[in-house]
N, C-alpha and C positions, 0 to 999 in steps of 0.2 A: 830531651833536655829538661833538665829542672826546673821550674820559672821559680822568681823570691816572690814571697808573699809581703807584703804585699805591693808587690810590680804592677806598673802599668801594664806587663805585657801578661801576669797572673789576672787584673782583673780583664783584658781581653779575649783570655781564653774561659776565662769562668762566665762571659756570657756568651761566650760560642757554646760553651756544654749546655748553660743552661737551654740554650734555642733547642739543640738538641735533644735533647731531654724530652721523649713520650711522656715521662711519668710528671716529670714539671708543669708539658702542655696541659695534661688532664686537671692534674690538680688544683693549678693557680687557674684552669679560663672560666674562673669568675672573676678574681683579681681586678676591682678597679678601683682599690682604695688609695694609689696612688704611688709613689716611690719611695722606696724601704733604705736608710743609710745606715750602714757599718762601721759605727767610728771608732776605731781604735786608737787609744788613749797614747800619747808621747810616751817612748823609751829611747832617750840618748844613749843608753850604754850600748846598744846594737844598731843606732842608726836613726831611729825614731824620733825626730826632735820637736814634734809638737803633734797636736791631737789633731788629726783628721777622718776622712769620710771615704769611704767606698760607697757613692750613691747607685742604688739600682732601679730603675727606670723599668716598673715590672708591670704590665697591664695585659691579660685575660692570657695567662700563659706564655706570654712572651717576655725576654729580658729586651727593652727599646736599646737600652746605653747602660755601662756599668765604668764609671768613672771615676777618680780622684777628686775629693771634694772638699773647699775649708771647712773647717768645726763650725762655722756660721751656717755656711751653704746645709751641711748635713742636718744642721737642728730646723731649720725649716719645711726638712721630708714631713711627710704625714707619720711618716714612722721612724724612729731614733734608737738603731739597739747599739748603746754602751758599752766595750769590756775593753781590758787592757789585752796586749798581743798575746800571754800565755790562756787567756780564754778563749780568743777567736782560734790559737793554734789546736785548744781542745775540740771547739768545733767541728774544723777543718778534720782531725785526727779519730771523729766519731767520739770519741771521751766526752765528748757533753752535748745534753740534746738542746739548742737552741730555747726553743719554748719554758722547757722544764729550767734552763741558765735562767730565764726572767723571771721567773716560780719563787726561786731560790736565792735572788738577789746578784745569782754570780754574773748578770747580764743585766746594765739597766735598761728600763724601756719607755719612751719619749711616745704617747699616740698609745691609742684604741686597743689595751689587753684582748677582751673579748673578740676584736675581728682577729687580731693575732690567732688566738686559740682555737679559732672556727677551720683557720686555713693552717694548723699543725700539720696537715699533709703536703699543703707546698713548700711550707719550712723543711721539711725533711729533704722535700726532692733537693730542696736546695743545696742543700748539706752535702747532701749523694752526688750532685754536681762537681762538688771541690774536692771530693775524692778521686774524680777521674782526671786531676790535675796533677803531674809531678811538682811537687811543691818544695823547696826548698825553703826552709826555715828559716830568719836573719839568726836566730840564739843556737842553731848545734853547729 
């Protein structure tokens, strides 16, 4: 069954994959810079009516908690990535690589480029996570 993105019940299985995840465990268990938010910007036209957080609660390879968060709550993560929902859908769809989105502006990022860029490998797993997700779209 599909979950919507972004569902509570999409991010309780994106951090079931992540646990799961060999290639997450390897890459993030140095990971202890703290917990990483995904705020996606407000779209009323599909449901979206203000800008919140998917905070993920990420330490030495493990996802602790991946929750729903206010735009307050997320700006206070040690880590802040920005984009509206047709960026994070690009993510999610492999069409953009996270890292190289903050490069380029199409991703903003709140906190530490440099530690971001060191752990480009657990950024990816992570990526590789939400693809093993059936994802339903709020826009098709």
């Amino acid at each position: 069954m599909a979950l919507a993105f972004p569902s509570m019940e999409w991010m309780e299985e994106f951090k079931k994959q992540i646990n799961s995840s060999e290639g997450y465990k390897k890459a993030g268990a140095t990971w202890t810079a703290g917990a990483v938010a995904l705020v996606i910007s407000a779209k009323p036209e599909i449901g979206i009516n203000e800008d919140f957080g998917i905070l993920l609660d990420l330490h030495q390879g493990v996802c602790l908690d991946a929750k729903r968060v206010s735009l307050e709550e997320a700006q206070k993560a040690p880590f802040c990535i920005i984009g509206d929902y047709a960026r994070w859908k690009q993510v999610i769809k492999k069409e953009l690589e996270p890292v190289k989105g903050m490069m380029q502006g199409k991703l903003k990022l709140k906190g530490d480029l440099p530690t971001i860029v060191r752990f480009v490998k657990a950024s990816q797993e992570l990526v590789e996570c939400t693809t093993r997700i059936e994802t339903k779209f709020l826009d098709e």
